[in-house]
Structures are given as structure tokens and as C-alpha cells.
N, C-alpha and C positions, 0 to 999 in steps of 0.2 A: 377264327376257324369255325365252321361249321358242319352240319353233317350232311352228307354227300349224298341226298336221297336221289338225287336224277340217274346215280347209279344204282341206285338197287334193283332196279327194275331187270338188271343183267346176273343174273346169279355165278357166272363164273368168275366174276371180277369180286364176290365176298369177300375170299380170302384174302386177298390182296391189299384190298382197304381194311380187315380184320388187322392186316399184320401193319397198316399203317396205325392203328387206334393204340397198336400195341408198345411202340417205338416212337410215335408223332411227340412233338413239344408238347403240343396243345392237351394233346390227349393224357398225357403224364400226368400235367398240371394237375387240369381239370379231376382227375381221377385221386392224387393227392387229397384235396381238398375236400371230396366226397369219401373218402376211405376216415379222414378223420371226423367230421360230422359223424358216420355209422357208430365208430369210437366213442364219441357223445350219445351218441343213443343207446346203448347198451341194451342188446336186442336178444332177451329169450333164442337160446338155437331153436326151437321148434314156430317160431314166428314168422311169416313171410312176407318178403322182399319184391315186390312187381315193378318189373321195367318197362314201362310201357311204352310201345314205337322203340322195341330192342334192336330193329336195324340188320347188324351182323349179329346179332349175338354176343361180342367178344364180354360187354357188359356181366353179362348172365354168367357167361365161361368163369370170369374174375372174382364174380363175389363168388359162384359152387365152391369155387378151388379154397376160398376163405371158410369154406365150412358156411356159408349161411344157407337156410333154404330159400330160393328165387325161383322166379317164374319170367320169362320173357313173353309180351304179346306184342306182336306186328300184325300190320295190314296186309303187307304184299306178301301171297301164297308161294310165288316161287322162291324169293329169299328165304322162307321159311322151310320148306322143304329142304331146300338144301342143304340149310343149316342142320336139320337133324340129321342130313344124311352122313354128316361130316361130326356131330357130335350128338350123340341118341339119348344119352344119360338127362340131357337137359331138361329141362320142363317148358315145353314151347305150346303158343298158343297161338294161330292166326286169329285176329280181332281188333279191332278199333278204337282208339283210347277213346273216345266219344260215349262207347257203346261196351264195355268190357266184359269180357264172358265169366264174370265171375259176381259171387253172390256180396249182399251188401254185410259190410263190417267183417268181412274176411281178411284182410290184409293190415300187416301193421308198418310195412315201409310204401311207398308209391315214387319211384324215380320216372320223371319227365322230360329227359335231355334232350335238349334242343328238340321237342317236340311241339312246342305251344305256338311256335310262329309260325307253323304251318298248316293251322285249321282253326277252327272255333274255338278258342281258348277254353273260353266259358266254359263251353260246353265238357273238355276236357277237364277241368280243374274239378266241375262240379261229380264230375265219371270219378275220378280221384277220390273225392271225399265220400259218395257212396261206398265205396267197395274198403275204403278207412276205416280198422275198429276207432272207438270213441278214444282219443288221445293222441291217432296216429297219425303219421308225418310223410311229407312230402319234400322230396330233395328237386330241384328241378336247375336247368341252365337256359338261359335267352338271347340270342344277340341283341348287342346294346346300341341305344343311340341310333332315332333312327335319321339323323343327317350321315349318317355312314351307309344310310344302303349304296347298292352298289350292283353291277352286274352278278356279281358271283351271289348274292342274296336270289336274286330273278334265275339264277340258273338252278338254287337250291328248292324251288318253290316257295320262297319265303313269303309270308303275308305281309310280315310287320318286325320292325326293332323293337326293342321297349327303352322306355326313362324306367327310373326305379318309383316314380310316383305311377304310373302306368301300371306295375306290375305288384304295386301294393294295393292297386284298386281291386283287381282281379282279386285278386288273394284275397284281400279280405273281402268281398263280396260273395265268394265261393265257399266263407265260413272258414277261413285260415288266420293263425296271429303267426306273424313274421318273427323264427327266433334269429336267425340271420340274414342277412344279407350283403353279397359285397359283389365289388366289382373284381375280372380277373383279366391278366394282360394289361397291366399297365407299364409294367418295365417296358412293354415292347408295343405300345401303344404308338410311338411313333414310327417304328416299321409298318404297323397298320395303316395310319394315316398314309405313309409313301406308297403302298401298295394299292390302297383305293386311289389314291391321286394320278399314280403312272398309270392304272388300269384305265380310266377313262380315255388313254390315247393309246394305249396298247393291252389289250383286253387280258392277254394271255400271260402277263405278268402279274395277274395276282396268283394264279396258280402256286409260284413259290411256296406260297405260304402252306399250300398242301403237299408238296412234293420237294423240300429240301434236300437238296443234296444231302449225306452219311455226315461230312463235318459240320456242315452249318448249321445241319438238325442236333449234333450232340454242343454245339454254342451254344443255342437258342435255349436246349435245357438245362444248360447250366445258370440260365436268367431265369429260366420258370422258376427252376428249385430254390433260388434264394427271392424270389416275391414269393413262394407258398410258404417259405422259411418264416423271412419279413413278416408275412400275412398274418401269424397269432399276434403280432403285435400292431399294426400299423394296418389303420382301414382304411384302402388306397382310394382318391378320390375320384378315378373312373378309369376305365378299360372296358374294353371290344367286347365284353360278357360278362353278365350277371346271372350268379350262384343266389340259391334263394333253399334257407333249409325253414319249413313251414308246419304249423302243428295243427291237426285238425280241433276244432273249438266247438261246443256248443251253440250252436242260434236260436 
């Protein structure tokens, strides 16, 4: 799964996809495994939290309601607009993770999802670690593997998949030491595989994997929840995305 940016450009379809982020397998997962990482962090309330390339928002929505202080910045103006029009309390920022509107060593989390295959990495990573106070950390998600691209990577704007040698180079070249890293979607790794595979003769079935029907989607999370279960114990040997929690380091 990945994120759906060739929709954002349509602001009336937010909420829509918001309420998939909300309810999706994928999304659950993924959100597990970064709710307990923040758990690991043990983060001052008055510390701040930035999601860069926040999309819908729902992000931003999830950690407020946790009581953390966050900040959402996106590129695209109308997404953004609307999203405050729709929730005002938030702290939204139109702006570039490339180029972030904020000052250096101001921030002590820096979330990335699914944002780094769609532009200059580098260039990103190293945006990150300025605006990082000295110790701070960086939670991010990538799609993996990249003998798995696929049409729905081209339809997402994608650049690139990552290996986990690929995305440890980055990182640590941008001045990060990897305190975790794993892969996610391995129970269901071969649904992925069938879904890229059928997709190359029928385009329109990999969709599924975005838009599951009500049962199949509460099946599907009954297998996330016991691989994030699994996941404190057993580091899975690959799946369709890799989690990466990263600590800013001296150079």
C-alpha cells in the first residue's frame, strides 16, 4: 500500500481517503508500529512532532487527539486549505519537505511516510536533520523492493523502491544511526506478489488492495494485528514496506 498522492490534487475526495487511512489494513498496521516507537521515545508534551508531506492530515488529527504537540506540512495548497477548513485547531503548514518553513533544531520528532520516494531523498532527509534538535529522531516508511515496482508505483508518482542497504546509505549519509528497522506486510506478502502479478494483465486489480471490501478488509486486519503482535518478537525477513525509526547523530 501506498499513498495516494495523484489524488490530492482533488480536495473533495480528502475525506474520503482520510476515512480510508482510518479503517484501511494497511493503515492500522502501519500506525501500530509507529504509535509504539513514539512509546519508545518518551517525548516531553511540550516537544514537537512534524509530519512532513501530511497528505490528508488524518496523521496530524491522530497524534493531537494523543495529546502530542504536531505540526502537519504539505505541498499542495488546496489539500491544505481544506483540510483546515474541515479542522482549524490543527497546526498546518503549506511547504516542501525539501525546503521546510521552520527554523533549525526546532523540532524533536520528524515523521516521513511514504514521502521519500517521491523526490529527492537526500535532499529531504538532510531538511529532516536540520530542523532536528541534537538527539532527534526520525520515524519514516518506503516502499520496498524495487523488483516490485509496478503500475500503481507510476500511478503514485513514485521515483524509486528501496533495499534496506539503499536506505541505510541515505540515512546514514544524511547523518542518522538506524535504531530500527524492519520490514512490514510480510504475512501478506504473497497477496502482494499476486496482486502485482495479475495487475500486469489486468491493471485494475490491484486496486483491491486500496479499496477492500468491509469483510475482507476486517480479515486482512486480523493478519496485520498478529504480524505487529509477532513483530516485538520476530524480525520478519521482508515485506512490501520498510519502517525505519532513525536518531539524529553528530558529524
Amino acid at each position: 500500500m501506498e499513498r495516494l498522492d495523484h489524488l490530492f490534487f482533488h480536495p473533495e475526495r480528502l475525506e474520503r481517503i482520510a476515512r480510508m487511512e482510518s479503517e484501511h489494513f494497511w493503515f492500522v498496521g502501519r500506525r501500530s508500529i509507529l504509535q509504539r516507537w513514539l512509546r519508545r521515545i518518551v517525548l516531553p508534551a511540550e516537544d514537537l512532532i512534524l509530519d512532513a508531506g501530511c497528505g490528508t492530515g488524518w496523521t496530524v488529527r491522530w497524534l493531537a487527539d494523543q495529546g502530542f504537540h504536531v505540526m502537519g506540512v504539505d505541498l499542495l495548497p488546496d489539500g491544505m486549505r481544506d483540510l483546515k477548513a474541515r479542522a482549524p485547531s490543527l497546526a498546518l503548514v503549506q511547504g516542501d519537505a525539501r525546503r521546510l518553513p521552520l527554523r533549525a533544531g526546532s523540532v524533536s520528532v520528524v515523521l516521513l511516510l511514504d514521502v521519500l520516494e517521491h523526490l529527492e531523498d537526500h535532499e529531504a532527509l538532510w531538511e529532516a536533520r536540520r530542523v532536528l534538535k541534537s538527539g532527534g529522531w526520525v520515524l519514516l516508511s518506503v516502499p520496498a523492493f524495487p523488483w516490485l515496482w509496478s503500475a500503481r508505483d507510476r500511478e503514485a508518482g513514485h521515483r524509486r523502491r528501496y533495499t534496506p542497504a539503499m536506505l541505510r546509505n541515505r540515512l546514514r549519509e544524511a547523518g542518522f544511526r538506524i535504531v530500527d528497522m524492519r520490514f512490514y506486510m510480510f504475512l501478506l506478502f504473497p497477496m502482494i506478489l499476486a496482486s502485482r502479478w495479475v495487475g500486469r494483465y489486468r491493471p485494475g486489480f490491484q486496486r483491491f488492495e486500496e479499496r477492500p471490501s468491509l469483510w475482507l478488509n476486517r480479515l486482512l486486519l486480523q493478519v496485520i494485528r498478529l504480524e505487529v503482535a509477532l513483530g516485538r518478537w520476530i524480525r520478519w525477513p521482508w515485506g512490501s514496506t520498510l519502517l525505519v525509526l532513525a536518531r539524529k547523530e553528530p558529524l
